[in-house]
C-alpha positions as CSV (number, residue, x, y, z in Angstrom):
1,X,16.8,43.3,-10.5
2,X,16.7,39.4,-10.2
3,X,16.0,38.0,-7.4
4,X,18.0,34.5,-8.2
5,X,21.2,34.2,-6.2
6,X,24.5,34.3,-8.0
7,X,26.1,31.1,-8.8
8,X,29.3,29.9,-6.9
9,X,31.9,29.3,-8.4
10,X,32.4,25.0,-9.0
11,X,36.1,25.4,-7.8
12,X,34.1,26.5,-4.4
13,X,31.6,23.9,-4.8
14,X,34.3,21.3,-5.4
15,X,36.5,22.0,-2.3
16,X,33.6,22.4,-0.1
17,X,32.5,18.9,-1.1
18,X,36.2,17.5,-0.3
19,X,36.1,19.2,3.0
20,X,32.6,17.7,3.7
21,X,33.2,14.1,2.2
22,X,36.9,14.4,4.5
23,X,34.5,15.3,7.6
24,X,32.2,12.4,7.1
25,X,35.3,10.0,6.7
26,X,36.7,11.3,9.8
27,X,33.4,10.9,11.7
28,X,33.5,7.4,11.0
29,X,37.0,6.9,12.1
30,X,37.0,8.9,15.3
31,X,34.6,11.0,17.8
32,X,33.6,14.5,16.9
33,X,35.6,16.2,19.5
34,X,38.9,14.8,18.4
35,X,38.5,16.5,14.5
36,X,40.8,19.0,13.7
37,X,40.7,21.5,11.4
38,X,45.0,19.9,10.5
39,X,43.1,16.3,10.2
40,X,40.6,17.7,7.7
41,X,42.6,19.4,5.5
42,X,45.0,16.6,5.4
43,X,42.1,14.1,4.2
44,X,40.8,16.6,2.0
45,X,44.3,16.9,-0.1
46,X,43.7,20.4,1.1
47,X,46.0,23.4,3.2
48,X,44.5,24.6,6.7
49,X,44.5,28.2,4.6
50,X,41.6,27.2,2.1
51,X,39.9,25.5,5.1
52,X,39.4,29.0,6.8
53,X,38.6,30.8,3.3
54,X,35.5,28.6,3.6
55,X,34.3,28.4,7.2
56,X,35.2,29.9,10.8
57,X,36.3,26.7,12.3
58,X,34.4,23.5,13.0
59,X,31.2,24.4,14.4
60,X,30.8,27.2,11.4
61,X,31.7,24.4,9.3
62,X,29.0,22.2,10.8
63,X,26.6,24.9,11.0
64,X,26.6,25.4,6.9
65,X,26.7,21.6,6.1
66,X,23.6,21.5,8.0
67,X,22.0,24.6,5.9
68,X,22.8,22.8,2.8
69,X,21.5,19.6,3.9
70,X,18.1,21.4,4.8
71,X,18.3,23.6,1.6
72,X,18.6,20.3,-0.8
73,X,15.8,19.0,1.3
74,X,14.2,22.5,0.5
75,X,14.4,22.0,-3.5
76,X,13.0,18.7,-3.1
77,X,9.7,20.0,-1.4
78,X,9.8,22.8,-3.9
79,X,10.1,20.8,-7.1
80,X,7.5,18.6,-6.1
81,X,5.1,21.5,-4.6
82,X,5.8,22.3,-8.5
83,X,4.2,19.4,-10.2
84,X,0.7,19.9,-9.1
85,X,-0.7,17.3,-10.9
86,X,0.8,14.3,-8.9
87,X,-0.2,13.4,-5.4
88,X,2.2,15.7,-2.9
89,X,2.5,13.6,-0.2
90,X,3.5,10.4,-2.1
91,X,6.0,12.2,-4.5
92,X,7.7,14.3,-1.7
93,X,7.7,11.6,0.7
94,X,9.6,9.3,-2.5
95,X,11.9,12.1,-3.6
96,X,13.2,12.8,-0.2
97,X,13.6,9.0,0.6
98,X,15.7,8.7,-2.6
99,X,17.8,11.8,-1.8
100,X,18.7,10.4,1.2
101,X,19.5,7.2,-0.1
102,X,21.5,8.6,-3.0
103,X,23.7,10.6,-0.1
104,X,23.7,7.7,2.7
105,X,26.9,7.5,4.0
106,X,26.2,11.5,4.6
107,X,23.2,10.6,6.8
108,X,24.1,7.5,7.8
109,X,27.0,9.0,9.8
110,X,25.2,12.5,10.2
111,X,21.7,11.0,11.7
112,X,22.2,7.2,12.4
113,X,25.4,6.4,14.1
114,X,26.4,10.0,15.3
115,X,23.5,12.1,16.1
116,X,24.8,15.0,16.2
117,X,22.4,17.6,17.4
118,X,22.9,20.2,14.7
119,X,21.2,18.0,11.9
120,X,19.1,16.0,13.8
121,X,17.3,19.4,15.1
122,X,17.4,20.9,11.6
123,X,15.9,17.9,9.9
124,X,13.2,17.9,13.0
125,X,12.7,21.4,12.5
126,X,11.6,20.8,9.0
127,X,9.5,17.8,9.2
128,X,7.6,19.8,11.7
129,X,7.2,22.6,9.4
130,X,6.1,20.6,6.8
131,X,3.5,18.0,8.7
132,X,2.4,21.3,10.1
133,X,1.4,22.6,6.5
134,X,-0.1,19.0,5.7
135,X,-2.3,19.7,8.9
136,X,-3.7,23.4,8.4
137,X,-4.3,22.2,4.5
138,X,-6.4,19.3,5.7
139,X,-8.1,21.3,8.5
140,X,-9.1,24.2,6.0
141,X,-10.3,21.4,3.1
142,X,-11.9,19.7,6.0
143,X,-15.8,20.0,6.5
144,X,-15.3,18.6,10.0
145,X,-12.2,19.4,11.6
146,X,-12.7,17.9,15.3
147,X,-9.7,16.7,16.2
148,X,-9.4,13.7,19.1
149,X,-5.4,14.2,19.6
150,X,-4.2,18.3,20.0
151,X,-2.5,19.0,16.8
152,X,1.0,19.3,18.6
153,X,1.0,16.2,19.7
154,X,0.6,14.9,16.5
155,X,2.7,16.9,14.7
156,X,5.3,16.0,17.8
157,X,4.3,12.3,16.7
158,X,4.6,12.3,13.0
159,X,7.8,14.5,12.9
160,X,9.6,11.9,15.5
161,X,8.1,8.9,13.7
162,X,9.2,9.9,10.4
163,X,12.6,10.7,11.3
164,X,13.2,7.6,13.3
165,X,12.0,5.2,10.7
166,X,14.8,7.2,8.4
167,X,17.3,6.7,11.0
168,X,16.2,2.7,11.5
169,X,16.3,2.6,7.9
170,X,20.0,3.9,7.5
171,X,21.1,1.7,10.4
172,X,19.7,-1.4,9.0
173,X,22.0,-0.6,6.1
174,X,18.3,0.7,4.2
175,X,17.3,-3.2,3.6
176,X,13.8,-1.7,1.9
177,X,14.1,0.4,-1.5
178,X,12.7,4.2,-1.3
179,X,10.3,3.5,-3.3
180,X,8.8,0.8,-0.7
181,X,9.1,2.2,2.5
182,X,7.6,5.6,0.5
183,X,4.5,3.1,0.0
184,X,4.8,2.1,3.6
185,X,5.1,5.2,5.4
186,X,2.0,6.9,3.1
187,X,-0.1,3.9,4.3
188,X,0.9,5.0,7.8
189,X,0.3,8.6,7.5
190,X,-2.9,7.8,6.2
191,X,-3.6,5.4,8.8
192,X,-2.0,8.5,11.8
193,X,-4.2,10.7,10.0
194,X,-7.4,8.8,10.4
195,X,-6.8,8.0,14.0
196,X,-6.4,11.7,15.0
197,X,-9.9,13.2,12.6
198,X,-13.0,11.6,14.6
């Protein structure tokens, strides 16, 4: 039996995307609270009908736009994980810059000028996951592990830094390519990293 999942259908993929690009163009326009599911269907060329064929309401609808968010983040990490031979942190660090800059009026409204909670705590979520992975790797390939900070507090630290240079970065209207501030934050993390092994 294979364990892929089966593919949806690209009429589904398509409409989600309209209600999702409709929802972002309404967040811009107007608060959160004042989105309807009437308002998105209308901007999505859409009937209230094939709204609910595709989420609960609004809060279901937010709930699985920030699933997918996390899940492209996901293949991103996974791709990259794939390619062994190039240096993890640098190509992750560049791919998921790039992904956010190709979708940034997505995270621009989402993480920079918005905030709402549902994305911010999944994208937090996952950046702790993965600087906790970074940490335990470097621990176990570590001959001398002594750490001078508690290794919550600097997973706390990188996790929060990371995510508020992307949200800086989107508010600025991203004034550095990915491709620098990948450079950038590696020579941080390398610099974080050396401050907390004594």
């Amino acid at each position: 039996m294979s364990t892929k999942s089966p593919r949806t259908d690209p009429r589904v993929l398509r409409t989600r995307q309209l209600i999702r690009d409709a929802f972002i163009d309404l967040l811009q326009e107007i608060e959160l609270e004042k989105i309807t599911v009437n308002r998105i269907a209308e901007r999505a060329t859409i009937n209230r009908v094939t709204f609910y064929l595709h989420y609960r309401d609004i809060p279901d609808m937010l709930e699985r736009i920030a699933d997918d968010m996390i899940k492209e983040i996901h293949a991103i990490l996974e791709d990259v994980r794939d390619q062994s031979h190039v240096d993890l942190d640098w190509s992750t660090l560049l791919r998921m810059l790039e992904h956010i800059a190709e979708n940034s009026k997505f995270y621009k409204v989402l993480l920079a000028s918005k905030r709402i909670s549902v994305f911010t705590d999944r994208l937090m979520n996952l950046m702790v996951d993965v600087i906790t992975i970074r940490f335990e790797k470097r621990d176990a390939s570590s001959s001398d592990s002594a750490v001078s900070v508690p290794k919550d507090i600097a997973i706390w630290y990188g996790s929060s830094a990371f995510i508020g240079t992307i949200v800086c970065w989107l508010r600025n209207d991203m004034p550095y390519t990915p491709l620098f501030l990948a450079k950038q934050l590696s020579l941080l993390f390398r610099l974080h990293q050396n401050t907390t092994s004594s």
